[in-house]
C-alpha positions in Angstrom: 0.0 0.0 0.0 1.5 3.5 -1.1 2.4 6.1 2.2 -0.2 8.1 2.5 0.9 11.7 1.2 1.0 14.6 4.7 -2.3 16.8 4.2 -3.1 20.3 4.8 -5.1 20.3 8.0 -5.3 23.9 8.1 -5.9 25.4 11.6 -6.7 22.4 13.3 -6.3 24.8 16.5 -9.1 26.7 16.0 -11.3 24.2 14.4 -11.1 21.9 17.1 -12.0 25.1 19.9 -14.5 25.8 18.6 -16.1 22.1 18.2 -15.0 21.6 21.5 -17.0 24.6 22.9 -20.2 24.5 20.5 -23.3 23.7 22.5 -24.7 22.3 18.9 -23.2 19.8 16.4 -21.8 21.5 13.5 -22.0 20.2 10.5 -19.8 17.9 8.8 -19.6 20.3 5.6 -18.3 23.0 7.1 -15.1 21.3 7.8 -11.8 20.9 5.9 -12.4 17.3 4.1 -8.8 16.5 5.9 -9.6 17.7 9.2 -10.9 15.3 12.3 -14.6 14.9 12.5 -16.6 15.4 15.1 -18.5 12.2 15.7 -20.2 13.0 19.2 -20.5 16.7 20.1 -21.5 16.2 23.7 -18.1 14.4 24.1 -16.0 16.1 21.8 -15.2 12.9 20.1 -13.3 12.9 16.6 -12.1 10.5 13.9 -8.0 11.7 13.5 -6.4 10.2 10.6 -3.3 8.3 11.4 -1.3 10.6 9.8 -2.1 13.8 11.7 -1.0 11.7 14.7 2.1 11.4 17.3 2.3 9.1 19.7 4.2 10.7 23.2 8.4 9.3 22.2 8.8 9.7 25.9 6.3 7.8 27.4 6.9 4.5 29.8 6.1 1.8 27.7 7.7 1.6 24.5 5.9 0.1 21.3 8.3 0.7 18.3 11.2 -1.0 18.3 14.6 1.5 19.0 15.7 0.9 15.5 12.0 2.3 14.1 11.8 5.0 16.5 13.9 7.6 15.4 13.1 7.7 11.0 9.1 7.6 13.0 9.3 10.4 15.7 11.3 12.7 12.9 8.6 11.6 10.5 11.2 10.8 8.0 9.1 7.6 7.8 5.6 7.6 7.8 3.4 5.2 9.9 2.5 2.5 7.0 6.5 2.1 6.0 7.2 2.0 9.6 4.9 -0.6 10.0 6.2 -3.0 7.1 9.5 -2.6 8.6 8.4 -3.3 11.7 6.6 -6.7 11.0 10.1 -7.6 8.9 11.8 -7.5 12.4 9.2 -9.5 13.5 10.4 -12.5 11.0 13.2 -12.9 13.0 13.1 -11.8 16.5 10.6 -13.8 18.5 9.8 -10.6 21.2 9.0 -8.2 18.2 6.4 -11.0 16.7 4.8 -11.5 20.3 3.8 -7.5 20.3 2.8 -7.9 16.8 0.6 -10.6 17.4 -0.8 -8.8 20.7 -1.5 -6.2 18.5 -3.1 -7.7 15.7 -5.8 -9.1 18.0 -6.6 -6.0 19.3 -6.9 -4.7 15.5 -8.9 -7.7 14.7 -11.1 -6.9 18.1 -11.7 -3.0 17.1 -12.4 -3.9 13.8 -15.5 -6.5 15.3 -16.6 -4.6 17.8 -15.6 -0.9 17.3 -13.5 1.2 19.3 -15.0 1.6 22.5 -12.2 3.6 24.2 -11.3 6.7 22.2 -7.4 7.6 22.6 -6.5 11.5 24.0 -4.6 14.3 23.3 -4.4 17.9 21.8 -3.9 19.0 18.6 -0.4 21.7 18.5 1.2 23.2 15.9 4.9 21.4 15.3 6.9 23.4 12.7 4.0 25.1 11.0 2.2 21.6 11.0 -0.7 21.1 12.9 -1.2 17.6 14.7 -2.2 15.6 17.4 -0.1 15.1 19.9 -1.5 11.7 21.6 -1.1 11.5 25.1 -3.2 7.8 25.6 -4.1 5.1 23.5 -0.7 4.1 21.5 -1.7 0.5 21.0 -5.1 1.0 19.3 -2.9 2.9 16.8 -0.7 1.2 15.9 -3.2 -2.2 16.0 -5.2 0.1 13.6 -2.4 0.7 11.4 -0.8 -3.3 11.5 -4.5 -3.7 10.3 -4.3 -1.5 7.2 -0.9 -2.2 6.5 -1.8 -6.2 6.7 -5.0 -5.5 4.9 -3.8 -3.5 2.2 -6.8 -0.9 2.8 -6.0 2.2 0.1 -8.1 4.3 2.6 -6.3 6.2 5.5 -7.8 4.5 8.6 -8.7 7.0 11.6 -8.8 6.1 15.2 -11.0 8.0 17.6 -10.2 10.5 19.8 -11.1 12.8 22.6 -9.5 16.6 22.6 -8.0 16.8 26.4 -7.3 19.8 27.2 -5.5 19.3 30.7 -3.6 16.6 29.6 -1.2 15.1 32.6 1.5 12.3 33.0 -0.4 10.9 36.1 -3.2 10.1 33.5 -1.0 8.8 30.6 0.7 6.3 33.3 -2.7 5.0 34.3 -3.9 4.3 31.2 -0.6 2.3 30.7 -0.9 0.6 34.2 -4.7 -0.2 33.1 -4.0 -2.4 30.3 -1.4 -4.1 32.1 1.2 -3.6 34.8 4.2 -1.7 33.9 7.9 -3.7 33.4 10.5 -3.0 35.7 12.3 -0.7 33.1 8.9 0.5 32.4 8.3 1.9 35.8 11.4 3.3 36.2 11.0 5.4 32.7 7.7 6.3 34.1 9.3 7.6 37.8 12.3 9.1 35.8 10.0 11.4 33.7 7.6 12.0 36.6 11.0 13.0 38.5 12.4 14.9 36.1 9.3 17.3 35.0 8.3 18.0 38.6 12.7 19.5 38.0 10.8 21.2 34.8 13.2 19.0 32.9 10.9 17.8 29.8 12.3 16.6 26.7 12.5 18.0 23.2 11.0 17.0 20.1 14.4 15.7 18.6 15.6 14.5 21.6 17.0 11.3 22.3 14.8 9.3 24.4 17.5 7.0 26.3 19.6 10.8 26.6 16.4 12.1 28.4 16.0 9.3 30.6 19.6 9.6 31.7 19.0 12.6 32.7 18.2 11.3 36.3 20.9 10.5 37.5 21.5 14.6 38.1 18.5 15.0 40.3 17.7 14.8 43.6 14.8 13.9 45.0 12.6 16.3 47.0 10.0 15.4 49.3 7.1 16.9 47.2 8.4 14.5 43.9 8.8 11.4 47.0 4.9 12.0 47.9 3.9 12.1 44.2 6.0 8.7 43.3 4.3 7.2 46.2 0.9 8.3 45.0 1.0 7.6 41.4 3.7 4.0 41.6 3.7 3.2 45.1 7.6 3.5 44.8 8.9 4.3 48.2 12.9 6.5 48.1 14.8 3.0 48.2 13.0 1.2 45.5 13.0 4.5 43.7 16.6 4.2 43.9 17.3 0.6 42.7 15.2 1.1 39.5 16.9 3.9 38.8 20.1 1.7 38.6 18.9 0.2 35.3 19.3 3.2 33.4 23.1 2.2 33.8 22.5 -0.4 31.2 22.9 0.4 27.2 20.3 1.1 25.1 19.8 -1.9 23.4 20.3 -4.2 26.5 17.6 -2.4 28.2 15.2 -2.3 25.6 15.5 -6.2 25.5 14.7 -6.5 29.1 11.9 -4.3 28.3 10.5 -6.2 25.8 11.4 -9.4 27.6 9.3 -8.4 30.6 12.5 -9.2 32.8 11.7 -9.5 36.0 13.4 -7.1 38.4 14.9 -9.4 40.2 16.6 -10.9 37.4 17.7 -7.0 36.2 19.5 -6.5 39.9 21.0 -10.0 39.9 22.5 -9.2 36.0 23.9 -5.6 37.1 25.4 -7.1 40.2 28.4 -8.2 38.1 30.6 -6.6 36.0 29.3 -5.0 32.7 31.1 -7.4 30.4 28.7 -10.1 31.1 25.7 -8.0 30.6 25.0 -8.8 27.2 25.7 -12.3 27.6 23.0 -12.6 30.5 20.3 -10.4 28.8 20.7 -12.6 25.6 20.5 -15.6 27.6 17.0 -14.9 29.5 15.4 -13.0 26.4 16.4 -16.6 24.0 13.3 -19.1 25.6 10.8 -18.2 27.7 10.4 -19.5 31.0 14.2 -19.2 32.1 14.2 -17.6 35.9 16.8 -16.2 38.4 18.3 -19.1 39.6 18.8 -20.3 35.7 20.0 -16.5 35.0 22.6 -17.0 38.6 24.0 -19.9 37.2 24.8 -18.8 33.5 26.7 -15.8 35.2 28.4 -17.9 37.4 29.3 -20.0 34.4 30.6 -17.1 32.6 32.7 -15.1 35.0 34.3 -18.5 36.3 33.3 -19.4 39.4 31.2 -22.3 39.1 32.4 -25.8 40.1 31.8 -28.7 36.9 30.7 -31.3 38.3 32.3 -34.8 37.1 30.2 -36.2 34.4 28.5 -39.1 35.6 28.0 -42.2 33.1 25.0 -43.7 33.0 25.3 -46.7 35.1 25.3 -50.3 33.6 22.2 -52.7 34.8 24.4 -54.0 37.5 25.5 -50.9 39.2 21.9 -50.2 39.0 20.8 -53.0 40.5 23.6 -53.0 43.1 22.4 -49.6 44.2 19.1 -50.3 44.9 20.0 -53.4 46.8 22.6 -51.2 49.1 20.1 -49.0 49.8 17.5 -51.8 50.8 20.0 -53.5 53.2 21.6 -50.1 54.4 18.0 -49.0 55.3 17.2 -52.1 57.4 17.9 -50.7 60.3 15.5 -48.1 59.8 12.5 -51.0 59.8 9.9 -50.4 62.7 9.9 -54.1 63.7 12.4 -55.5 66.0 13.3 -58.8 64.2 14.2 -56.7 61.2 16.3 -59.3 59.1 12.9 -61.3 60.1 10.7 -58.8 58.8 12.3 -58.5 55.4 12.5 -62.2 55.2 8.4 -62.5 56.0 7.5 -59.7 53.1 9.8 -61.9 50.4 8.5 -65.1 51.0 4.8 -63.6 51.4 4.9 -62.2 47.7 6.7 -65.1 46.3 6.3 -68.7 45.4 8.6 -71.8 46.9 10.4 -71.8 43.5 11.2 -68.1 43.8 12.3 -68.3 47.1 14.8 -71.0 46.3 16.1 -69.0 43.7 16.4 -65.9 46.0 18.7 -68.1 48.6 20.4 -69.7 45.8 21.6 -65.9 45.1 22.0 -64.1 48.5 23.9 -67.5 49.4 26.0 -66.4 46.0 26.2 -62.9 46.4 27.5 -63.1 50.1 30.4 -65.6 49.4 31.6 -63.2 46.2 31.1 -60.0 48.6 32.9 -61.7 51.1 36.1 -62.5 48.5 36.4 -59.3 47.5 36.1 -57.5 50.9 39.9 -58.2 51.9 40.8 -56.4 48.9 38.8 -53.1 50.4 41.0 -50.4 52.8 
């Protein structure tokens, strides 16, 4: 499907105040044909074509991939050729084609049932261009635009929208918590940013979003910014202060544990050694799913040396085996709740067995104890 060419939505500023403020519904005609309609009036809801829209770069929980985000949030690629490339990574990295896939179902349910939940934001002016500047609802855009891409629809798909005009990070990180709980590196983006704009540190449109992030680590926190992290995260100062730790990793390690859903205790146990095994032991849990701490311990271990090898133990011939289990039997006898314990054992085998078997059983003990006896003067 061709990339949609960019369109002249005129003032978007001022057509959208004053749909927002009308006590009527306007009508559809008297709006630029490229411009967001106004689908409920009382609600100020609009379809926003995916074009006109930006998801927030600098937001807790990433979507695009690191490699994607950059051509995207410059809008040197559009949203359609982002998505092909992003469903090319998917052919080969197994984390990429699990979002995918999450995503396609929810494009597959908005497309059965509608969208229910309208996404937010405002609509600014960015270098003479007016768009929306999305503050929730990042998934059903991009599920609505894996589902054009996927579809090969020639007509540029919309998502709904409300206009918010006291937009708020408190709100955007609830609507992320809602879906599901933040990752580890997820929360601590989220308490970095809340951190660092309570400092009036915000970021830039061409900014670097691992740069802002880093950014942390050169303020302090103040008691008003403490009661707001405990409000909004539940992080108390300490906690606040080990996830803050994992902005120590590089870019494309944390984005990995990101994606992977890594476990914070598996993040503090990786960061507890030295850097050089870092990629290693990110690699390692992101591979298969289902590896845990103790799997993640013992790799490092492994790697950095300091693991005993065990002797490699052959698989034991059918008369070892049977030898073992025998020593254990007579070894254990002792541990029989009867006192005539030799008696006991001889009851229980000649209960269960026939005359025939039990001569055979004598004919071998009587066997067994003259060859253990020969070789016992051999033993230290």
């Amino acid at each position: 499907m061709a990339e949609p060419k960019k369109k002249g939505f005129g003032d978007l500023i001022n057509i959208t105040t004053t749909a927002f403020g009308a006590s009527t519904a306007e009508s559809e005609a008297s709006y630029p044909e490229d411009a967001p309609k106004m689908v409920n009036n009382r609600q100020s809801v609009y379809r926003v074509p995916l074009s006109m829209i930006r998801p927030d770069r600098f937001q807790a929980r990433f979507m695009l991939p690191y490699e994607l985000r950059e051509d995207f949030f410059s809008q040197k690629a559009g949203w359609a050729e982002t998505v092909r490339r992003w469903l090319k990574l998917a052919e080969h990295d197994r984390l990429i084609r699990r979002e995918i896939e999450e995503l396609i179902a929810l494009g597959d349910s908005l497309h059965d049932t509608g969208q229910i939940k309208p996404v937010t934001g405002q609509v600014i002016n960015i270098q003479g261009r007016d768009i929306f500047q999305m503050l929730t609802g990042e998934r059903r855009f991009w599920a609505t635009a894996l589902k054009s891409v996927r579809e090969g629809l020639e007509e540029e798909p919309y998502v709904l929208a409300l206009i918010d005009n006291q937009p708020s990070l408190e709100k955007q990180i609830a609507e992320n918590m809602a879906y599901k709980a933040l990752t580890p590196v997820g929360k601590a983006r989220a308490a970095a940013r809340m951190v660092l704009e309570a400092n009036n540190i915000k970021p830039g449109n061409e900014e670097d979003e691992f740069a802002f992030f880093r950014k942390i680590g050169e303020v302090r926190l103040s008691d008003e910014t403490r009661d707001v992290l405990m409000k909004t995260l539940q992080l108390e100062r300490t906690y606040y202060g080990r996830l803050m730790k994992f902005f120590e990793l590089p870019e494309n390690l944390l984005e990995i544990c990101d994606r992977a859903e890594m476990p914070e205790r598996v993040l503090r146990e990786i960061m507890a050694y030295d850097p050089q095994y870092w990629a290693g032991a990110v690699a390692y849990y992101a591979e298969h799913e289902g590896r845990t701490y103790q799997d993640v311990h013992s790799f490092l271990e492994r790697a950095c040396g300091r693991e005993k090898q065990r002797a490699v133990r052959l698989p034991a011939d059918p008369a070892t085996k049977s030898a073992r289990s025998l020593k254990r039997v007579l070894l254990n006898v002792d541990e029989l709740p009867q006192d005539d314990k030799i008696g006991s054992l001889a009851d229980a085998l000649v209960s269960e067995s026939d005359k025939e078997e039990v001569q055979r059983l004598m004919t071998h003990l009587e066997e067994l104890t003259k060859a253990v006896k020969q070789r016992l003067g051999s033993l230290r």
